[in-house]
C-alpha positions in Angstrom: 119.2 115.8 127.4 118.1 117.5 124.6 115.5 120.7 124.6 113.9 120.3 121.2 110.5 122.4 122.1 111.5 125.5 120.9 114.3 125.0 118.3 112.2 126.3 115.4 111.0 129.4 117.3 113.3 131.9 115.6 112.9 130.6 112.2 109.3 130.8 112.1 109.4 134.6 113.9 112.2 135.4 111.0 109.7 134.3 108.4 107.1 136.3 109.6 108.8 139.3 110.0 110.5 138.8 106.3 107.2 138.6 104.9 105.5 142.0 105.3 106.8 143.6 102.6 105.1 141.3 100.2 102.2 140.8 102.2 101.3 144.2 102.0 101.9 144.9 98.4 100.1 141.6 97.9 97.2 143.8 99.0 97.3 145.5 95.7 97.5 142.8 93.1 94.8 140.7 91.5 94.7 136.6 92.6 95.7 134.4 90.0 92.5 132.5 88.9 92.9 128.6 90.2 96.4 128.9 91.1 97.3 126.8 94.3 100.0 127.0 96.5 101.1 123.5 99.3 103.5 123.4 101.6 105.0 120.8 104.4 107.4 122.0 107.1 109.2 125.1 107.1 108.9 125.2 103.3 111.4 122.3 102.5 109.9 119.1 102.9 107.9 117.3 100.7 106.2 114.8 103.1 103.2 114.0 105.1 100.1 114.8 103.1 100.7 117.5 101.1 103.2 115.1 99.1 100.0 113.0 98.4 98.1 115.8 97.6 99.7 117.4 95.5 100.9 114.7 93.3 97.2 113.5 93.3 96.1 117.4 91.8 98.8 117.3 89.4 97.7 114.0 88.1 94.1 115.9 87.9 95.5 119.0 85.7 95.4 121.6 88.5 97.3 124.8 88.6 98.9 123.6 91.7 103.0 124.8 93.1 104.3 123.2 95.7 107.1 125.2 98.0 110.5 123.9 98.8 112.6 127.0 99.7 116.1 124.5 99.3 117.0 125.0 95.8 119.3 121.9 95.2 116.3 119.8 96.8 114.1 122.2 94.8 115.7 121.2 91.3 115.8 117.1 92.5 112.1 117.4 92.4 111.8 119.4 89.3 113.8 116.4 87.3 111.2 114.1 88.3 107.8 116.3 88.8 108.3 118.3 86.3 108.2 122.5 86.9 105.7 122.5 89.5 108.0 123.9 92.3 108.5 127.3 93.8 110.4 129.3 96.2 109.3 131.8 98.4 112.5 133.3 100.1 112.6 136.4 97.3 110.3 138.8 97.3 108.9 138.0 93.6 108.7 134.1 95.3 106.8 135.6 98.4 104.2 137.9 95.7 103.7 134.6 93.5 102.3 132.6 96.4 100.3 135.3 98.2 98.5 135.6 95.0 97.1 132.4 95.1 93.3 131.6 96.4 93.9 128.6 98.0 96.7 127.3 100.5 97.3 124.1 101.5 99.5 123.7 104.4 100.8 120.2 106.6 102.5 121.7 109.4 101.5 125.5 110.6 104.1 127.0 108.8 102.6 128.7 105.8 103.8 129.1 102.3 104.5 133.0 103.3 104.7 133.9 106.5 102.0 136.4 108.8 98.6 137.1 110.2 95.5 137.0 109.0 95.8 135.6 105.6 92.9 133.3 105.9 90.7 136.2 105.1 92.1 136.8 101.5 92.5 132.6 100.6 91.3 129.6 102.1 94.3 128.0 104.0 93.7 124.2 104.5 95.6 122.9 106.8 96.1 118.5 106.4 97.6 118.2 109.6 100.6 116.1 110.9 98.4 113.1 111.8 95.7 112.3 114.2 96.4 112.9 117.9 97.7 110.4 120.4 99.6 112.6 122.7 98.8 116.4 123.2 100.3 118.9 121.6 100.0 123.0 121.0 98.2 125.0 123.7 96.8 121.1 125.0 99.7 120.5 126.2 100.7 121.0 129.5 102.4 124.0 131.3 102.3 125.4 128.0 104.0 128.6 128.0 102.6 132.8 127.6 104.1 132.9 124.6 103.3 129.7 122.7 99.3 130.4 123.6 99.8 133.6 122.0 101.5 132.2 118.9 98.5 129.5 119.0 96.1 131.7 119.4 96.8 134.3 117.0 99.2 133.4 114.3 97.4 130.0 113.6 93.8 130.6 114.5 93.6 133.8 112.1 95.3 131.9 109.3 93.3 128.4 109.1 90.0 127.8 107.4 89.4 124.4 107.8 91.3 121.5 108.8 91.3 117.6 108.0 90.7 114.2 110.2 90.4 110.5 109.4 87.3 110.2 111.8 84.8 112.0 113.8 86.7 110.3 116.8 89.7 113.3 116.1 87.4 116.1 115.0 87.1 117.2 118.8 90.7 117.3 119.7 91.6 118.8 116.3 89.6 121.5 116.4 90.8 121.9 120.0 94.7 122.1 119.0 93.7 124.1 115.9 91.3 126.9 117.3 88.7 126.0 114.9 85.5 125.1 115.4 84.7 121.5 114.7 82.3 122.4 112.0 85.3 123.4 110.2 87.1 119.8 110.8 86.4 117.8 107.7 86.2 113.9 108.1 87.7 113.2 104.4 90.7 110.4 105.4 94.4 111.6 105.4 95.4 111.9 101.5 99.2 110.4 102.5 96.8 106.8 103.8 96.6 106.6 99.7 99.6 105.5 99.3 99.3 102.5 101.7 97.3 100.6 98.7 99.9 101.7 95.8 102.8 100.1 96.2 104.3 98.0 93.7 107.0 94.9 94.4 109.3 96.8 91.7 109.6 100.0 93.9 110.3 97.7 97.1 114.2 98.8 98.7 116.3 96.5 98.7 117.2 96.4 102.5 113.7 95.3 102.4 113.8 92.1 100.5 114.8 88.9 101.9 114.9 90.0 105.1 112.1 87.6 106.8 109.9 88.8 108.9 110.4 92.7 108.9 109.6 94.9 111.4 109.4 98.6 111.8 110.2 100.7 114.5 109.7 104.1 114.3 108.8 105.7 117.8 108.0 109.5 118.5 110.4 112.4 119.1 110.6 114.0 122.3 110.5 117.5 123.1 113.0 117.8 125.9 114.9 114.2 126.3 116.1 111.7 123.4 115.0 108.5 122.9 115.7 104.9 124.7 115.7 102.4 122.3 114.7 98.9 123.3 114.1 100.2 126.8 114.6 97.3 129.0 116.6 97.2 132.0 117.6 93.5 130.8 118.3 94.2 127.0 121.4 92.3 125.5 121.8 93.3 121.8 123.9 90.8 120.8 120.9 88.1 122.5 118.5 90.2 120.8 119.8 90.0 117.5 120.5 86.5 118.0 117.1 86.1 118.5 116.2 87.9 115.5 118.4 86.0 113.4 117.1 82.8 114.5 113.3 83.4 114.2 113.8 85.3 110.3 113.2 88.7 111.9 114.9 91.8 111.2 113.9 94.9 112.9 113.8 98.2 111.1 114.8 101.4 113.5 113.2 104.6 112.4 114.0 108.1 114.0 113.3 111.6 112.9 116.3 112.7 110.9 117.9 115.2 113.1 118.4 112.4 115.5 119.5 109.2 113.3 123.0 110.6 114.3 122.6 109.7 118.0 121.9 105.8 117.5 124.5 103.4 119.6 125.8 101.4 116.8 126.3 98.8 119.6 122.9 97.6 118.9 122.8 96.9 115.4 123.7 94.1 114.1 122.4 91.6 111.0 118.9 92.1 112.1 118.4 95.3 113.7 119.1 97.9 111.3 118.7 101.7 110.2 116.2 102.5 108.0 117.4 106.0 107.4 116.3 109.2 105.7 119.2 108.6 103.1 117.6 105.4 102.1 113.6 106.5 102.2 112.9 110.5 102.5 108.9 109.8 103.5 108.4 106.7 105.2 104.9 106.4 104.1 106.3 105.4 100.6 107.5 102.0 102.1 105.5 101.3 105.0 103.4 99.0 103.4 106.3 96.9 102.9 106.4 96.1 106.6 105.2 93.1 108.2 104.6 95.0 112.1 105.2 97.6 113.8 106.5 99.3 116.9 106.3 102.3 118.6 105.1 104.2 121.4 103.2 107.8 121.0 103.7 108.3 117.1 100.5 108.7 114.9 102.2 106.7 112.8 100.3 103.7 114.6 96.7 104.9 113.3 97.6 104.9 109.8 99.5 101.2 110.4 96.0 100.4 111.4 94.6 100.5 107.7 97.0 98.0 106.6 95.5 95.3 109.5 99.1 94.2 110.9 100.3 93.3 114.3 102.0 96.1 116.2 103.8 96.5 119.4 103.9 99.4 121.8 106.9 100.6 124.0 105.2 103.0 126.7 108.3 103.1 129.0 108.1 106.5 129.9 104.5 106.6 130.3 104.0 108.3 133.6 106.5 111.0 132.8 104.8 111.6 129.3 101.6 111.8 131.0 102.5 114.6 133.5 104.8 116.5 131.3 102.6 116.0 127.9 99.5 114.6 128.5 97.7 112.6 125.9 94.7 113.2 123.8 93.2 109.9 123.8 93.0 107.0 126.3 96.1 105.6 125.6 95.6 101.9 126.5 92.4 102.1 124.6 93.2 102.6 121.2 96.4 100.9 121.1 95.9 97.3 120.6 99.3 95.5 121.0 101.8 93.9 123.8 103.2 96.4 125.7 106.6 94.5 126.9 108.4 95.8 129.7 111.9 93.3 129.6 113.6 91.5 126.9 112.1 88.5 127.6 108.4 90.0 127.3 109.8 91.6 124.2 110.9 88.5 122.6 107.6 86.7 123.5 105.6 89.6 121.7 107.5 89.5 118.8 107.2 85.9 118.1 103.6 86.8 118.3 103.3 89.2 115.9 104.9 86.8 113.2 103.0 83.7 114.2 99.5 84.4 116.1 98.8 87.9 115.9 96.8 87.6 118.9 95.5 91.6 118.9 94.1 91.3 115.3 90.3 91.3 116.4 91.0 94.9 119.0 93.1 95.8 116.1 90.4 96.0 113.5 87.8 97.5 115.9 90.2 100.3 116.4 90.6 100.7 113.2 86.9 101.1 112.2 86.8 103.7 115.0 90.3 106.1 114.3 89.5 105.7 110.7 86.4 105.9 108.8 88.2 105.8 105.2 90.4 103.3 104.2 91.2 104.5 100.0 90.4 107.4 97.6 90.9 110.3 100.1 92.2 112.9 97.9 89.8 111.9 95.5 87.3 112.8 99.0 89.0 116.0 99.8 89.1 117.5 96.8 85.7 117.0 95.9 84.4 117.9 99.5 86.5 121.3 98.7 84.2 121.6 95.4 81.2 121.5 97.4 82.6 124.2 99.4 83.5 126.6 96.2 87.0 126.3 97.3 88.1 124.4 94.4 86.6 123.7 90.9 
């Protein structure tokens, strides 16, 4: 079993701590007029919606800097974004960013670490995604500590925080500290990309392959995975199966824990779509005919595109004790939920030739998202009619 709930713990402590020295001397130096500083998690990603974002700002001539704080990644992104990039491990780094008016952050982690900065910027945080299962201080048998990190390191840093529809604003202001007048219902900017993909930038893993279907389930904080979580499951049937129907099945897991996949149940038409072959998924999920998880977010924003998806509860009661979910689950996920091979089989012939959830589908949709295009374009100029951008 793995423990995955505190692994970053230390690292964001460390960049709190390393950060006073320029915070305070920050104290003493002028902001630098419409300079804005974005972030993803821990400083080197560049994912989830402040990807979007950003390259949606730059396209609109702002003085915007994104942080990745790896420099070979750093100068990979240079040679194709131009010099828009910045660290904030030095101290110079740490002063360029705290000098900046406006933050925009996916994760918690900020730009440069500490307390209080929301009081000398606006710090806009995008969020991972909308809510399925709880998380932060909704959790349950959340610990002393983490309600105290919650509590005061991210409620005295945020401003204001995003969501697709008023459906999330309550539980995002719940897991953010802020009140829900401070949730703003502008779409997800990252849900852009669904409606910009070209053929030309389609991976090649992708083409030919029939039917494809991605599976991309959610991490767990203190257990792996089950894949294909059947007390019958015969991979060799399965991709049998697969082959004979013109399906191929694409397995998605976070990076950390691609590493831990039984190779024993791959075969011509289940495959890995790893990291090494798409950094951010939501560049080529559009290219995917269905979907399948079980508590990932990722479902909501599948929901724009209008496609067929399974769900893969196995664990559901445990989940529910341990986790606890933020919405009613068997609500707002309109799909089979297979419990043996056989059932899974069925369902995926289903996807690929009746679709038989497309009606619940779309009235979930209308409810979990209110936008379906231009929400940069939305954010940014809800942030103008706040005087937080010009």
């Amino acid at each position: 079993m793995v423990d995955n709930q505190n692994k970053y713990n230390k690292l964001r402590l460390k960049n709190i701590l390393d950060s006073i020295p320029a915070i305070f001397c920050s104290l003493f130096i002028p902001k630098k007029k419409g300079r804005i500083i974005i972030n993803s998690h821990f400083n080197e990603k560049f994912d989830f919606n402040s990807k979007y974002l950003f390259l949606y700002m730059l396209r609109q001539q702002y003085d915007i800097w994104y942080v990745i704080n790896n420099d070979e990644y750093r100068n990979e992104l240079e040679k194709q974004y131009r010099h828009h990039f910045i660290e904030t491990k030095s101290f110079s780094g740490k002063i360029f960013a705290l000098r900046s008016k406006v933050w925009f952050i996916s994760a918690f982690e900020l730009p440069v670490g500490g307390i209080f900065l929301k009081y000398s910027r606006k710090v806009i945080h995008l969020t991972h995604g909308s809510l399925v299962k709880n998380v932060g201080t909704l959790e349950k048998n959340v610990s002393l500590v983490k309600r105290i990190y919650y509590k005061f390191f991210i409620s005295t840093n945020l401003s204001y925080s995003i969501a697709t529809s008023q459906f999330f604003v309550p539980s995002t202001s719940a897991y953010t500290g802020l009140p829900q007048k401070k949730i703003l219902v502008t779409g997800f900017p990252r849900n852009d990309a669904l409606f910009l993909s070209s053929d030309s930038e389609k991976p090649d893993i992708l083409k030919d392959c029939g039917f494809s279907v991605l599976y991309a389930p959610t991490w767990r904080k203190d257990s792996d995975v089950e894949l294909f979580p059947f007390p019958d499951i015969d991979y060799n049937q399965l991709n049998d199966f697969c082959k004979n129907n013109n399906i191929t099945i694409f397995i998605r897991l976070h990076p950390s824990f691609e590493k831990f996949i039984d190779e024993e149940m791959l075969g011509t038409n289940i495959k890995v779509f790893s990291s090494s072959i798409c950094k951010e998924i939501m560049d080529f999920i559009c290219y995917f005919d269905s979907l399948i998880t079980d508590y990932s977010s990722i479902f909501y924003d599948f929901l724009l595109l209008n496609r067929p998806m399974i769900f893969l509860p196995y664990d559901y009661d445990e989940y529910k004790e341990k986790v606890g979910f933020a919405v009613e689950y068997e609500k707002v996920t309109p799909g089979y939920k297979p419990c043996s091979m056989k059932e899974f089989e069925a369902a995926l012939l289903d996807m690929k030739n009746t679709d038989s959830f497309k009606k619940q589908r779309m009235m979930i949709c209308e409810i979990c998202n209110t936008y379906k295009t231009d929400n940069c374009k939305r954010l940014v100029n809800t942030l103008k009619s706040l005087s937080i951008l010009k």
